[in-house]
C-alpha positions in Angstrom: 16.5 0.4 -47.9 18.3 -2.2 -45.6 21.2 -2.6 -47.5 21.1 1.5 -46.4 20.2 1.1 -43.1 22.7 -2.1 -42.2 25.5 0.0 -43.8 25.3 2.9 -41.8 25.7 0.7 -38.8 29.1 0.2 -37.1 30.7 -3.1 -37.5 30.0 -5.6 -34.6 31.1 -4.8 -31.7 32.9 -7.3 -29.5 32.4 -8.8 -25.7 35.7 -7.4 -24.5 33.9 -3.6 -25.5 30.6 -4.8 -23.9 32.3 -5.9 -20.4 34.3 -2.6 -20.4 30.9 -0.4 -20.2 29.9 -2.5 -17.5 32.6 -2.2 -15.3 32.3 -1.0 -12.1 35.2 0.2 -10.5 34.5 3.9 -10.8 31.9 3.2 -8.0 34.9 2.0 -5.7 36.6 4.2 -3.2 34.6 7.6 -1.8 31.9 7.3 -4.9 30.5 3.4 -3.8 30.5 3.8 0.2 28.5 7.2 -0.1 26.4 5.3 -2.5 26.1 2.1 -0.1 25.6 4.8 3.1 22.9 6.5 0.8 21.2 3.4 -0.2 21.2 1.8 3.6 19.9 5.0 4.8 17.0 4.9 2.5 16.1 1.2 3.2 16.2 2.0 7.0 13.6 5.1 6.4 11.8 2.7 4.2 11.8 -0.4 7.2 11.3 2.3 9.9 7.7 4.3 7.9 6.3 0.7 7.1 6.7 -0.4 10.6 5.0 2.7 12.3 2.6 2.4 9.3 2.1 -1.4 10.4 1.7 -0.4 14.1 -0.6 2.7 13.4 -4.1 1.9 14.1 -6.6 2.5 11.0 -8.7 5.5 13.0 -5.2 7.5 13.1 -4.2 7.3 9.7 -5.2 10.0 7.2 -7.8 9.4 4.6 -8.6 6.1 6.8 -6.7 3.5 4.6 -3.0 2.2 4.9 -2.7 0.8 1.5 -1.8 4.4 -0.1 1.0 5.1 2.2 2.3 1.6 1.9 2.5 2.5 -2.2 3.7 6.1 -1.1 6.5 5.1 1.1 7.7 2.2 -1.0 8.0 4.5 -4.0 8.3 7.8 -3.3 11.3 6.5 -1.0 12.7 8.5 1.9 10.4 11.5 1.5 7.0 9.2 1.4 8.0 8.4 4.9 8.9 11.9 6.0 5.1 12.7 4.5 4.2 10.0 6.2 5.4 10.3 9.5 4.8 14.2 9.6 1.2 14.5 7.7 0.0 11.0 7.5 -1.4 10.3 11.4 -3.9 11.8 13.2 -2.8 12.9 16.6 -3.7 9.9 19.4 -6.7 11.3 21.4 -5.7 12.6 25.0 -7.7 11.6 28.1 -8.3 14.7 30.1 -7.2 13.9 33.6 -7.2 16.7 35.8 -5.0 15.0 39.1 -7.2 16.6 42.9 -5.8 16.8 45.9 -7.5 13.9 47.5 -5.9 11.5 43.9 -2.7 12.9 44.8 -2.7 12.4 48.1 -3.7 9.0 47.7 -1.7 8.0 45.5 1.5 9.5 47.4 -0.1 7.4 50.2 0.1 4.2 47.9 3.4 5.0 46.9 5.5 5.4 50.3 2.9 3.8 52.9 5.6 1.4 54.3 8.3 3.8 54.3 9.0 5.0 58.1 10.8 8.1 57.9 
């Protein structure tokens, strides 16, 4: 059975045919700068969704840990950060400030009192 098996094996192969499959010159030209443009445009998503992960306090992000999205952004490349950024925060809460006459008028009055017009 290996006398079989070794002789239905091509001979050896040598280094010359080894180094031609891992040339890379194909890549060069149009093929390798879309590549490189792809590639830098996914490592800037990645950099950009950790960052606003990073900066995102822990009561805004969904499901209350950052560890998943870390895994999710790192791997799931640039759409874990478009999940991220579009489902994966909670809105910042809003203070309700309804502005009255007598705030805007003082603080118009703060604003310009030394201007003599």
């Amino acid at each position: 059975m290996r006398c079989i098996l070794l002789a239905s094996f091509p001979a050896p192969v040598s280094e010359s045919w080894l180094l031609m499959n891992l040339d890379a010159s194909p890549l060069s030209g149009t093929t390798g700068l879309v590549i490189g443009i792809a590639l830098g445009v996914q490592l800037l998503f990645a950099v950009i969704g950790l960052v606003v992960l990073v900066r995102t306090p822990r009561e805004r992000v969904q499901f209350g840990r950052k560890w998943p999205w870390a895994l999710i952004i790192v791997f799931i490349n640039t759409i874990g950060t478009i999940l991220f950024l579009a489902i994966g925060r909670r809105p910042a809460p809003v203070d309700t400030f309804a502005p009255t006459s007598a705030n805007a008028a003082g603080t118009v009055q703060s604003l310009y009192e030394g201007d003599q017009r």
